[in-house]
N, C-alpha and C positions, 0 to 999 in steps of 0.2 A: 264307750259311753255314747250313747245316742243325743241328739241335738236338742234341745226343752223347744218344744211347737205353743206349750199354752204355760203360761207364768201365772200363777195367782199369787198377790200380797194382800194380805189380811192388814187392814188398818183401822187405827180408834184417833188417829189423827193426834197423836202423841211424838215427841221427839223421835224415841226410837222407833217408832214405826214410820215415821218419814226416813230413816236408815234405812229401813226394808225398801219403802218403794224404791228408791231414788237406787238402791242395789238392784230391786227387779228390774227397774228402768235398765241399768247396767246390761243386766243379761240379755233382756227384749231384744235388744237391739243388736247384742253379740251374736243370738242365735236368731236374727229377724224375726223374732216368734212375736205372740197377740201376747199384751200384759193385759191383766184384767183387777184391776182397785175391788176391792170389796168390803165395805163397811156392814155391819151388824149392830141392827140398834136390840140389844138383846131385853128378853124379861117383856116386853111392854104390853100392858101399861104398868105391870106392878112394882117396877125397879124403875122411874121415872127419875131421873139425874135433876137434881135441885138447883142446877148452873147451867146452862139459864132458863128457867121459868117460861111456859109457854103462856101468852097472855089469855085471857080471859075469855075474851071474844073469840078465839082461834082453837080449833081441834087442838089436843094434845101432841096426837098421832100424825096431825099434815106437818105441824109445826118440826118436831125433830126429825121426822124424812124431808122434808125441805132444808134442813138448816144442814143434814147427813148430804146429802145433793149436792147442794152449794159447797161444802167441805170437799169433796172428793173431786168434783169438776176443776176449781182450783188446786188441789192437789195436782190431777192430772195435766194441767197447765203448765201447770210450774216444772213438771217432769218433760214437757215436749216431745213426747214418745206419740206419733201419728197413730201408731196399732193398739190403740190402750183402749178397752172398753172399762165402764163406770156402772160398779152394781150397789145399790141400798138393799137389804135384808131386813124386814119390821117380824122380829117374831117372839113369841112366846118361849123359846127356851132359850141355850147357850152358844154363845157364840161359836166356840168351839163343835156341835153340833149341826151349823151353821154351814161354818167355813168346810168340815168332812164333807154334808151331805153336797155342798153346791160344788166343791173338787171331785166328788165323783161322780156326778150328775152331768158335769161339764169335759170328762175327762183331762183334767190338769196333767200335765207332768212334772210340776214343781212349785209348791207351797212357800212361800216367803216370808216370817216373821218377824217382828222387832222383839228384843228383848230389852223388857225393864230393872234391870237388875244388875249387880256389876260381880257375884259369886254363880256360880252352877246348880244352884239352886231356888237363886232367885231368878235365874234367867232360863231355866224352864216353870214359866208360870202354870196355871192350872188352865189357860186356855192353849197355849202351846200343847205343854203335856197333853192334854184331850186331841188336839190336834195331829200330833203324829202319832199317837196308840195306833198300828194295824192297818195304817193309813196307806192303800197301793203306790204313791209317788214317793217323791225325793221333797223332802224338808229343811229348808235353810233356816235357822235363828243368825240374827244382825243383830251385833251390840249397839246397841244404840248409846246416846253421849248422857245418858242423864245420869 
């Protein structure tokens, strides 16, 4: 088995996907490889999350890649991994979409999940599942504690 050089964790900033990173953080550092955080604000603007309301005077679109920014920066903080870069994604389709085309665009060699679910079928969700479909790397699911 060869060493992981590029870690990707896909996160929504959820319990268990703070499982993932803090597991990527794990490996980053066992294999000195670059972690790379990646958020997807998917759908936008037509799937616009009703928590929290961007105000009135303020883009829609600055406001949740800003508020996505500030998530992941602290995120990446709190994991104290030096090699960790921090990506936002603003796009019109699916996350899962997303996370495929930028792991292989970036050449990854290991995708990091959280699962929300506590059965084998809820913890391959429908972004997972898209995500490992055909996908050329190696894919981890974290149970996460929820």
């Amino acid at each position: 088995m060869k060493d992981y050089q590029r870690i990707l964790v896909g996160t929504d900033f959820s319990e268990a996907s703070m499982a993932a990173a803090h597991r990527g953080a794990d490996l980053a550092h066992r294999y000195n490889a670059r972690l790379i955080l990646l958020h997807v604000i998917e759908h936008f603007p037509e799937d616009i999350p009703n928590d929290p309301i961007a105000p009135e005077n303020v883009d829609p679109a600055a406001f949740y890649q800003e508020r996505a920014r500030q998530n992941i920066l602290e995120l990446a903080e709190r994991l104290g991994n030096k090699n960790t870069t921090r990506e936002v994604i603003m796009s019109t389709g699916s996350a899962r979409y997303e996370i495929r085309r930028f792991a292989e665009k970036e050449r990854i060699d290991l995708i990091i999940l959280g699962s929300h679910g506590s059965s084998l079928i809820q913890a391959f969700g429908s972004t997972t599942m898209g995500v490992t479909y055909d996908i050329p790397c190696d894919v981890m699911v974290v149970r996460g504690t929820e």
